[in-house]
N, C-alpha and C positions, 0 to 999 in steps of 0.2 A: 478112682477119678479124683481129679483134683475140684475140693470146693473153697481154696481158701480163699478168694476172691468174694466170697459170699459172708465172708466173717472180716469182725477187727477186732483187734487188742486191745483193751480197752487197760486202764488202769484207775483203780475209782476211790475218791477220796471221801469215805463217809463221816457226817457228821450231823449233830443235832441240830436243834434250833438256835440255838447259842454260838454255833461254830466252831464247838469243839468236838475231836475224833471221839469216834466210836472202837473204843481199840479191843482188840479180844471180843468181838462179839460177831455171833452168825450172822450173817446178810444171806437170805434166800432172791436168786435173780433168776426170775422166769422169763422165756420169749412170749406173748402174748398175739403177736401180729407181725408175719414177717416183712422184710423191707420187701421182697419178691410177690409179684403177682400168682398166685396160684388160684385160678380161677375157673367157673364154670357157668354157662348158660343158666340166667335165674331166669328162667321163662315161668317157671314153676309159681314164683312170689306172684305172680298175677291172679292164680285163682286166689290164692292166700288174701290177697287184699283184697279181692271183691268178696270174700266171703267174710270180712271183718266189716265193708261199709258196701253191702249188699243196693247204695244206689247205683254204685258203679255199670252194676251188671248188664242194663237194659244197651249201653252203648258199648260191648265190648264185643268184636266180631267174633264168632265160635272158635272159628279156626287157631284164635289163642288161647282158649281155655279147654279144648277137647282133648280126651285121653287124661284131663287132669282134673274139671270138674265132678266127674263122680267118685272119684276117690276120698274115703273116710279119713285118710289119716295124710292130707296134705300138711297139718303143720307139724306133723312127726317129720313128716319126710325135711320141711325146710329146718328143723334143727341139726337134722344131719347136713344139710347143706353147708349150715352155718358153722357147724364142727370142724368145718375141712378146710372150706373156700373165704379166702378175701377180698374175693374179686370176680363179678358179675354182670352180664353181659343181657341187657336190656332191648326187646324187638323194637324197631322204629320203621316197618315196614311199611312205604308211603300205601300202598295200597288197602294195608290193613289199619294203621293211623290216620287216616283220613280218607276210609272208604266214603264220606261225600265231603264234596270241594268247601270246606272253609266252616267242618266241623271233625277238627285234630281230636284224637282221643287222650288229653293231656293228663284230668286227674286220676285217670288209674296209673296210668308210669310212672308221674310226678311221686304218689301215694308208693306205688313201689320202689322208687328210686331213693328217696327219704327214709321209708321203713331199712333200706341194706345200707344208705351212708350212716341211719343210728348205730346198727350193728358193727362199725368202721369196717365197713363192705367197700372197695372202689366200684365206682360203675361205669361201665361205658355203655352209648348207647350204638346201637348197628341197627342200618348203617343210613346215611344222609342221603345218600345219592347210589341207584343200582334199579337195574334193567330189569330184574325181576319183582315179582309182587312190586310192579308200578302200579301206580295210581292211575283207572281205566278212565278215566275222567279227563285227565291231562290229553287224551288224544283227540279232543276238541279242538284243542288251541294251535298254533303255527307254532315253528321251530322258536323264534326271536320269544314269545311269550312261555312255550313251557320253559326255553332257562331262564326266562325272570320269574317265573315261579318258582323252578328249585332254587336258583338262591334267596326268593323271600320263604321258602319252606327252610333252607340252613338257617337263615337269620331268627327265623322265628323259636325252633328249637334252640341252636346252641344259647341263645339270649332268654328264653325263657328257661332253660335246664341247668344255665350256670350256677355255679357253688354246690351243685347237685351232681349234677353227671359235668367233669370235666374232661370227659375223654372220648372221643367218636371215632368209628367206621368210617370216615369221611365221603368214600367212594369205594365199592366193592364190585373186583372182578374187572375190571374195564380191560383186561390183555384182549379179552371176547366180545365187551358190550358195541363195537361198531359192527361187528359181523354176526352178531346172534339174529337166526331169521327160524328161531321155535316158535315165535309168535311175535304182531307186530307192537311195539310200547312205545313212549314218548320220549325213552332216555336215550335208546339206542338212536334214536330220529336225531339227538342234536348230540350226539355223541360222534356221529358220520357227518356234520356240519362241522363242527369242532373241532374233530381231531381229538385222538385220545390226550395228548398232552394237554390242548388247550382248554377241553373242561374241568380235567381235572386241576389245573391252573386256577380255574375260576371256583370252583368250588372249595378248594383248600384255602385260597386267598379271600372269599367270605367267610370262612368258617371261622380265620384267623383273625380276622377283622371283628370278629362278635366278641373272640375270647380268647385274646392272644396269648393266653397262658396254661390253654388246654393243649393238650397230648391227641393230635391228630395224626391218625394212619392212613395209608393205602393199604387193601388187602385184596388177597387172589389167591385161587388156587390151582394155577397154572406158575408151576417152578421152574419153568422153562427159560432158556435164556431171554425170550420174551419179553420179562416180566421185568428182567434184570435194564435190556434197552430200555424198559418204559419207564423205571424207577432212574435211571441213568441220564436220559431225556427231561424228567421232569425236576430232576434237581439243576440240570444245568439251564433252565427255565426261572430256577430262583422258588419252586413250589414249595411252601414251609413245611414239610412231612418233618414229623416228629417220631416217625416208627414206623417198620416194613412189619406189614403183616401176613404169615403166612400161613394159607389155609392145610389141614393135615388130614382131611376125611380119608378114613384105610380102611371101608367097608371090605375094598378087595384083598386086606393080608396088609400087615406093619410094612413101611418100608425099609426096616431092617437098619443097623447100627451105620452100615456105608453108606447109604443114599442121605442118611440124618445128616453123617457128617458131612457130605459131600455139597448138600443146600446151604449149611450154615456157613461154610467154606469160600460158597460163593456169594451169599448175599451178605457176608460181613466185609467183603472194600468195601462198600456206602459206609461203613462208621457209624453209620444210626440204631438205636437200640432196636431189637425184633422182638416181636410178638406171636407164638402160634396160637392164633386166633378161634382156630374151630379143628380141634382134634378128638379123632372117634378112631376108636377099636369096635370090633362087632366080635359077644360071646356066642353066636353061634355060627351058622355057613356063611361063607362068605362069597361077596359076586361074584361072578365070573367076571374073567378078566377080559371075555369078547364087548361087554357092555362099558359105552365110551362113557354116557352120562350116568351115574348115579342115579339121577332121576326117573330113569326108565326100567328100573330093577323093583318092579310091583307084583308082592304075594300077598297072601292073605294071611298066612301064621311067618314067623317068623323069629321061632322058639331058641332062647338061649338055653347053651348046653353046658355038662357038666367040663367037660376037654377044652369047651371054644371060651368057660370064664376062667379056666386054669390059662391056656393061651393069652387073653384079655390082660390077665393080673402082672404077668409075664411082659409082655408088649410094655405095658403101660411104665412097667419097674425102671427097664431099661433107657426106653427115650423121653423119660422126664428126668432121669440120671446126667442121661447125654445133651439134654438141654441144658439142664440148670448149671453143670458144670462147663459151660461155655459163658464168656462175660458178657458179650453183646443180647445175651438172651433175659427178658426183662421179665417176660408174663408166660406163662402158658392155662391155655382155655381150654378144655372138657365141652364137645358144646353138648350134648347132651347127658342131664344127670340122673332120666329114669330111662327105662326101657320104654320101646315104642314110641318114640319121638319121633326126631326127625325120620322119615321114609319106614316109621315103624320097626325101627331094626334094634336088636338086644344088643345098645350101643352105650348104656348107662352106668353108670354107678350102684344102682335101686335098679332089684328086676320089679316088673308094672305091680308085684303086690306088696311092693315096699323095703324088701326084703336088704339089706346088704352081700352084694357081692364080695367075692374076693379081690375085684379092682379096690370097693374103697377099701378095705383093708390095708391094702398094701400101698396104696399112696397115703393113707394118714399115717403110716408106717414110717415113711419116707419125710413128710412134711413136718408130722407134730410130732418124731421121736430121732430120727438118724439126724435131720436137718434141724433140730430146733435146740435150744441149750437150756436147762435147768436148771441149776447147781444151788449150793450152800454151800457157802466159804467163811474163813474166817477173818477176821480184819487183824491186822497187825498191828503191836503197839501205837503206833502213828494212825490206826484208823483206815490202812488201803486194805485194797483187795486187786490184785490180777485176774482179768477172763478173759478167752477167746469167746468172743460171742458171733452167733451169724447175725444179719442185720435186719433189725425192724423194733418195735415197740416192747419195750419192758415194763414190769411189775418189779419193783425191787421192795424188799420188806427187811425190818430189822427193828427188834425191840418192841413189837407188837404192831408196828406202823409199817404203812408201804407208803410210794409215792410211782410216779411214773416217770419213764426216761426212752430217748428215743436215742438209740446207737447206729449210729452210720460211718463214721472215720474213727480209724486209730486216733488213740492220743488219752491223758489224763481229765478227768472230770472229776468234779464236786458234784455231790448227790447227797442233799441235805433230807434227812429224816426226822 
C-alpha cells in the first residue's frame, strides 16, 4: 500500500547556537507523536482520576466507572494506553453528565481531559447531542424548551472545554434519531419537529459559534446511502462539518477489505476529512447476523479466545492498513481498549486481566515501528542531512542536545541545536 502521503521530505539544515553548521556529525531524528490521529476510547482515565482526587467519586454515575473500579492495576493499564494512542475519546453522555438538571459532572472530565492534553493526547469529547442516554429529565419540558436547552447544554460545554477538548461528536446517529421509538426521549421529540437537517443545522451552528476553530463531526453508523443524503443535504444548508464520522462496530465479523474500500469510496466526494470514530473487532464468537441491533445481543460470559484474538490481530492489521493509506482518512478510534466494555464483548486491546492481546501488538507494530521513522544520519560538510519522514512531532538530538520540531510539508528547515 501506498503511504507516502503520510510522509515529507524534508531537508534539514543543522546548526548551533552561533549559526554555524554542524558538519560531519550524527543527528539522531525520532517521531515522537504522529501528525495522524490513532486513537482509542479513554473512558478508562476516569477511574484513574477519581482514584488520584478521590472527591470526585461521590458524583460520578457507576455506569462510568464499572468493570474498571475494581481493577488493581488501572494505571498499568493507562500507560499502555498511553504507549500507543494519541488520541481519546471523552463520554459526555447527557444523561450520565448531568443525571440532575443543572448539576453537569464537569471536574472529573475537565481533570481527565487535562491529565491526556499533558500527555499531548488530542481529546474529543462524544457526543453533544443523541437520542440515547438522554437526559430523563428534559422530558418535562416542551419541544421549543428542550432545544434551548441543548444548545445552552453545547454552549456551556464547548465554552467551558475549550483549549481543552477542541474537537466534538457534535450530533451522533441522527440517519435513526426521528424514527427511533425503543423508548420515548427528548431529542428524538425535536428531532421530528426539526427535521433532521434542521437540528442538526442548529446544533453545529452553536457549537461553531462557541469555537469556531474546533473540529466538529457528524457521526453514524448507518453507511447507507442515507447517511450520504443527509451529510449531502446538510452541507448544501451551509452546516459547518468539519469531518464525517464513521461508525465501524464488527461485533458481527470485519467488513472485509471491499466493503472498507467501497465506504471510503463513497463518502470521499464530500472532500472533508473522515474519522472512524468507534471501531470494534470481537476475539471471541461473534453475533449472529439475525440480530439488527447490537444492543440486543445479552450473555453472560462472553470469553475471548485463542482463534477469535489471532482473527482480532488479523482484522485489525488490515483495515488500519487500508485506512491510513487513503488521504481523506484523518483519525481512526478503537472504542474499546479493555475487554468487557461496551455490551461486555472481548472487543479490547487488554483482555479484563490486563493482559496484552495480540491486537495491541500488532497495531504498535504498525504505529510505533513500520509507520514511524527513527534514524541517525550524518550531516554533511555544509551541516544538512535528507529524511523522508512520516508526519507529526520530532525529537531531534545532536552533540548531546535535542530540541523539538514539528514536520508537516516538504521543503528545507533550519533546526538550530
Amino acid at each position: 500500500m501506498d503511504f507516502s502521503h503520510r510522509k515529507v521530505s524534508k531537508v534539514l539544515w543543522i546548526t548551533d547556537l552561533n549559526n554555524e553548521p554542524l558538519r560531519n556529525s550524527k543527528v539522531h531524528i525520532a517521531l515522537k507523536n504522529h501528525e495522524f490521529l490513532f486513537g482509542c476510547g479513554a473512558f478508562e482515565i476516569i477511574p484513574y482520576v477519581i482514584a488520584k482526587n478521590p472527591q470526585f467519586g461521590e458524583n460520578v454515575p457507576e455506569n462510568l466507572i464499572k468493570n474498571l473500579a475494581a481493577q488493581s492495576d488501572i494505571e498499568a493499564g493507562i500507560n499502555k494506553w498511553l504507549d500507543l494512542f494519541n488520541y481519546g475519546t471523552l463520554p459526555f453522555y447527557w444523561g450520565q453528565y448531568e443525571k440532575e438538571e443543572g448539576k453537569p459532572n464537569e471536574a472529573v472530565l475537565m481533570e481527565a481531559a487535562k491529565f491526556l492534553k499533558r500527555k499531548d493526547v488530542t481529546v474529543k469529547g462524544h457526543p453533544l447531542c443523541w437520542h440515547t442516554v438522554c437526559a430523563p429529565w428534559l422530558l418535562e419540558y416542551d419541544n421549543p424548551t428542550i432545544l434551548k436547552k441543548q444548545l445552552d447544554r453545547i454552549d456551556r460545554e464547548v465554552n467551558t472545554f475549550k483549549g481543552v477538548i477542541d474537537m466534538w461528536d457534535v450530533i451522533n446517529e441522527v440517519v435513526i434519531m426521528p424514527i427511533f421509538d425503543k423508548y420515548d426521549n427528548a431529542i428524538t421529540r425535536i428531532c421530528k419537529d426539526k427535521g433532521r437537517v434542521g437540528l442538526i443545522k442548529e446544533v453545529f451552528e452553536k457549537a461553531h459559534s462557541c469555537n469556531p476553530n474546533a473540529t466538529l463531526l457528524i457521526n453514524d453508523f448507518n453507511t447507507s446511502i442515507s447517511y450520504e443524503i443527509l451529510i449531502d443535504g446538510c452541507l448544501s444548508a451551509g452546516v459547518p462539518i468539519s469531518a464525517i464520522g464513521i461508525q465501524s462496530h464488527q461485533h458481527q465479523g470485519y467488513w472485509g477489505k471491499e466493503k472498507v474500500e467501497e465506504v471510503l469510496d463513497r463518502f470521499s466526494h464530500f472532500g472533508l476529512p473522515i474519522h472512524f470514530t468507534e471501531n470494534t473487532f470481537v476475539s471471541g464468537s461473534l453475533i449472529p447476523e439475525y440480530i439488527e441491533d447490537l444492543n440486543d445481543w445479552q450473555v453472560e460470559e462472553w470469553p475471548s479466545t485463542p482463534e477469535g484474538e489471532e482473527r482480532q490481530a488479523e482484522n485489525i492489521k488490515e483495515m488500519y492498513s487500508l485506512l491510513f493509506a487513503h488521504p481523506l482518512v484523518k483519525a481512526i478510534t478503537t472504542w474499546d481498549f479493555r475487554d468487557g466494555a461496551w455490551l461486555g464483548a472481548p472487543s479490547g486491546f487488554l483482555r479484563k486481566d490486563g493482559s496484552l492481546k495480540p491486537a495491541y501488538e500488532t497495531l504498535y507494530n504498525l504505529v510505533k515501528k513500520d509507520w514511524s521513522t527513527d534514524e541517525t544520519l550524518t550531516t554533511d560538510e555544509n551541516g544538512f542531512v535528507k529524511i523522508d519522514a512520516f508526519k507529526g512531532d520530532y525529537i531531534i538530538e545532536a552533540c548531546g542536545k535535542s530540541v523539538k520540531a514539528k514536520f508537516t510539508a516538504d521543503g528545507e528547515e533550519q533546526i538550530t541545536i
